[in-house]
C-alpha positions, 0 to 999 in steps of 0.5 A: 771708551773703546773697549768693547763688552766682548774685549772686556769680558775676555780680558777679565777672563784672561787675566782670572786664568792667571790668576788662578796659579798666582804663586807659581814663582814662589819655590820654598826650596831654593837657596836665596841669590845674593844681589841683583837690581830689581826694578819696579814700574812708578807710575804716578809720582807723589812729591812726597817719598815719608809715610810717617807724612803720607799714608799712601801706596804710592809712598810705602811702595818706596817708603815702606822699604827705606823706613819701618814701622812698629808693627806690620802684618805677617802671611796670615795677615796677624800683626808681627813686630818690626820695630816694636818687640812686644805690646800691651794695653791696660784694662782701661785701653787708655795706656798701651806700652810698646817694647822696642827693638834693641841695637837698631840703627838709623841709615846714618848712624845714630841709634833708634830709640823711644825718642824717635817714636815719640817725636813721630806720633806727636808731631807728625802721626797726630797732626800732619798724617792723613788718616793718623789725625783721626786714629790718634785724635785722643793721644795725649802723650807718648811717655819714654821712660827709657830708649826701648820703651813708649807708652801712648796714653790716651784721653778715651780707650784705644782698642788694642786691635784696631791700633795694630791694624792702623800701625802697618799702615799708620805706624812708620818712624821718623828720625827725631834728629832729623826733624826736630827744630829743623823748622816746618815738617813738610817741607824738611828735605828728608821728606825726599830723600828719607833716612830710615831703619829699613833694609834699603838705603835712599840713594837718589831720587830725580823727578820724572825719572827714578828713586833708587835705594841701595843695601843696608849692610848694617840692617838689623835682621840677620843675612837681609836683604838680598837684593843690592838695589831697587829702582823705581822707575817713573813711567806714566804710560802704562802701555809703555811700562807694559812693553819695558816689563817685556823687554825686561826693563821692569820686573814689577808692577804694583797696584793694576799700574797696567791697562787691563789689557796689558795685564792680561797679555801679560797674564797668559806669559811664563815671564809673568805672574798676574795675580791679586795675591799680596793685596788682600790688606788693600781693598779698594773702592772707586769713589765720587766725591763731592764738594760742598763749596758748590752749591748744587753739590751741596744739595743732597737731592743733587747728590743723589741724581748723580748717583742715580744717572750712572748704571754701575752694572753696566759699567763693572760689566763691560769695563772691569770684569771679573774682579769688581763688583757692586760696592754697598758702602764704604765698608767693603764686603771683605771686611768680615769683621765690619760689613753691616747687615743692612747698609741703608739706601742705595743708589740704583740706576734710574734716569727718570728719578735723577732728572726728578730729583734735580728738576726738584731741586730747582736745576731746570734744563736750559738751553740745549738741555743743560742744567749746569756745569762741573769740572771732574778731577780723576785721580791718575792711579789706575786705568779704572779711574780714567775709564770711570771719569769718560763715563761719569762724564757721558752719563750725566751728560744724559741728565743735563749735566755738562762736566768736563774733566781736567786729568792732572798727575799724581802731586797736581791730583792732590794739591787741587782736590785735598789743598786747593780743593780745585775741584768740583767732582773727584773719582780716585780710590779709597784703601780699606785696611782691615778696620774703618777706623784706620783709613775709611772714617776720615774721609767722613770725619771733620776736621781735618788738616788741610791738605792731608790727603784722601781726608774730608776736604769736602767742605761738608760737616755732620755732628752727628757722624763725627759723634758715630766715627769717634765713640766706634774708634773708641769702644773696646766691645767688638760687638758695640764698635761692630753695631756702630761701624753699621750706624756709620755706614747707614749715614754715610750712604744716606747723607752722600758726601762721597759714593763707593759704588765698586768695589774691586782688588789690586792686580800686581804683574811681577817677573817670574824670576822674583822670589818670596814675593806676594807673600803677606797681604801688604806685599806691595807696601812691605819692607821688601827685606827677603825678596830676591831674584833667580838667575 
């Protein structure tokens, strides 16, 4: 923790100028340039390359272009179709019919069809997709009474507006020739090597070095795609993946894959655009969770200690600047359409009351102060995280706690924290995507698939949430879900078993040459079929 509050401040400020002009590579008049390499920046590797399996940034920033969804969002953040032509739910919300794309194929030839959908939710959607096994909890059946129809129907009412935000996220699919009777889903070799309906081709993925997709030349939209090929380069370095973009080896960084200073280096080019356009559908929070298979974690007074030990102010000040803030809640404050009026307790900093709190719990200073110890899982998505996790620990050093932080990559992260559940403190991100049903209340809701990632791993349950999180999913009042989303984030905040103290947005760092980027609030983890590359 050697950035300095002036170094800090000066970075935010740097990279807000940038900011200020962020479309300034977009020139609606050009004519669009027919091939070129476009190269992207992968900084942490997933072990899974299928978002129909994993919802996940790190998954749609390549995924997202080799396979498709039934829906996604256009540049006014509306749902649009892609592989779904229309949609209609009955008045009851229990059935909504989907119409699907005519003459789509699958890369290797054989026809898209309602099949495919089918197989998808039911089998993987429902029981494998972190985030989709909440969303479809109540999906009883996809029928398919021909190839382009599929009518979902569900055992409770499934709001027609929360199912079309989920499905840009939670609406990818899967070939069902692909999968069907090729035994265990998650480890079916597709998973690595996708066959999708998108506008690029999976090529070639070798670990530690690059994914590389080619051009579809059968997609289905007219003159689409542009570009001839996309690599994804693996660079864990983020200093190292700042100098390859310099060099022109990288032109695109996703997701504040850089440090913060890179970013506003980088910011104040002509090379470059830094900005936090495209990344409005990906609000994110940084977290703390708890796992409850500790017993001092399980104590709630110990839960709250923790919060209290850390001074979050301080912390967004003198480390993250300009775009971060204080989080309330797991709603974020940019989601007009759910933040409460009142989001319950919150957690100030207040060393006083966080010793109190664990000396009442009965974790008493032993020798040199001490109290006990736990081991702390950061997520290696963002500089943040790791700048988060040095302070978590210095801080509660202060209060008697020793904790000692094992820094893993990205498949290590997931595998100890949501399958192993290795872990005694995680800080990673949590997305929020237009809706707290899509990708929020499954961190708080039981039952869970074990090793669906970013779930309750937690080891914690609570009747009484899983009752508040599965009647909001399935009211189709506005008003009353509204009501509810208020009741969750009240317990949320009230029982812990994970904090959202900051809220902040993507940063992207992009080449200027890039063109028709930025350009839906999902950019990042969109298809990619109109991009392309000025000489």
């Amino acid at each position: 923790m050697d950035m300095t509050r002036r170094a800090a401040l000066l970075t935010s400020a740097a990279i807000a100028s940038s900011v200020a002009f962020p479309m300034r590579s977009l020139f609606a008049q050009e004519t669009p340039r027919k091939g070129g390499v476009f190269t992207v920046h992968y900084g942490a590797e997933q072990r899974q390359l299928n978002p129909s399996l994993q919802a996940s940034t790190g998954v749609y920033i390549i995924g997202g272009k080799i396979q498709e969804q039934l829906v996604d969002l256009d540049a006014a953040g509306k749902p649009v179709g892609v592989l779904a032509t229309s949609w209609e739910a009955a008045p009851d919300g229990k059935t909504i019919t989907f119409k699907l794309r005519d003459g789509v194929k699958w890369h290797d030839g054989k026809p898209f069809t309602s099949a495919d959908v089918q197989f998808t939710a039911m089998e993987m959607w429902k029981k494998i997709l972190n985030y989709g096994t909440t969303l479809q909890l109540f999906l009883t059946a996809v029928d398919t009474p021909d190839p382009l129809t599929a009518i979902f129907r569900y055992e409770r009412p499934m709001p027609l507006n929360l199912l079309l935000r989920a499905l840009p996220d939670l609406g990818y699919v899967s070939p069902r020739h692909v999968y069907e009777g090729k035994g265990e889903i998650r480890q079916n070799p597709a998973n690595l090597a996708p066959i999708g309906t998108g506008p690029f081709k999976f090529v070639t993925y070798e670990r530690g070095q690059h994914v590389i997709a080619d051009r579809n030349p059968d997609y289905w939209r007219p003159n689409a795609p542009h570009l001839d090929r996309i690599v994804w380069r693996v660079v864990t370095d983020r200093a190292a993946a700042a100098a390859q973009m310099e060099a022109g080896q990288i032109h695109y960084s996703p997701f504040s894959g850089l440090t913060i200073s890179d970013a506003a280096r980088l910011g104040k080019d002509p090379r470059f655009i830094v900005s936090t356009k495209g990344n409005e559908g990906n609000a994110r929070t940084n977290t703390i969770e708890f796992n409850f298979r500790r017993k001092e974690l399980a104590d709630i007074r110990v839960r709250r200690a923790i919060a209290h030990a850390l001074d979050i102010p301080f912390f967004i000040e003198n480390f993250l600047g300009d775009f971060a803030k204080r989080g309330t809640g797991p709603v974020p404050s940019v989601s007009t359409d759910f933040y409460p009026a009142d989001n319950g307790p919150q957690y100030p900093f207040d060393k006083k009351r966080a010793a109190a709190l664990l000396d009442e719990a009965g974790f008493k200073a032993g020798a040199g102060g001490t109290r006990f110890s736990l081991r702390l899982l950061p997520a290696p998505w963002g500089e943040d995280i790791s700048l988060f996790a040095t302070f978590i620990q210095q801080s509660l050093a202060e209060v008697g706690i020793k904790v000692e932080v094992v820094r893993t990559d990205g498949g290590g992260f997931l595998k100890q924290v949501y399958d192993e559940h290795a872990f005694d403190l995680a800080t990673g991100w949590h997305q929020y995507r237009n809706d707290p049903a899509v990708s929020t209340t499954v961190w708080y809701r039981s039952g869970q698939p074990k090793g669906a990632p970013w779930t309750n791993q937690w080891g914690w349950t609570d009747a009484t949430m899983d009752k508040i999180i599965d009647d909001a999913a399935t009211e189709v009042d506005a008003t009353k879900r509204k009501a509810l989303y208020g009741e969750f984030v009240r317990r949320a905040n009230t029982e812990l078993p994970i904090w959202t103290p900051i809220e902040q947005i993507f940063l992207t760092a992009i080449s200027a040459k890039a063109r028709n980027h930025s350009n839906t609030p999902r950019w990042g983890s969109s298809s990619w079929h109109d991009l392309w590359l000025a000489e």
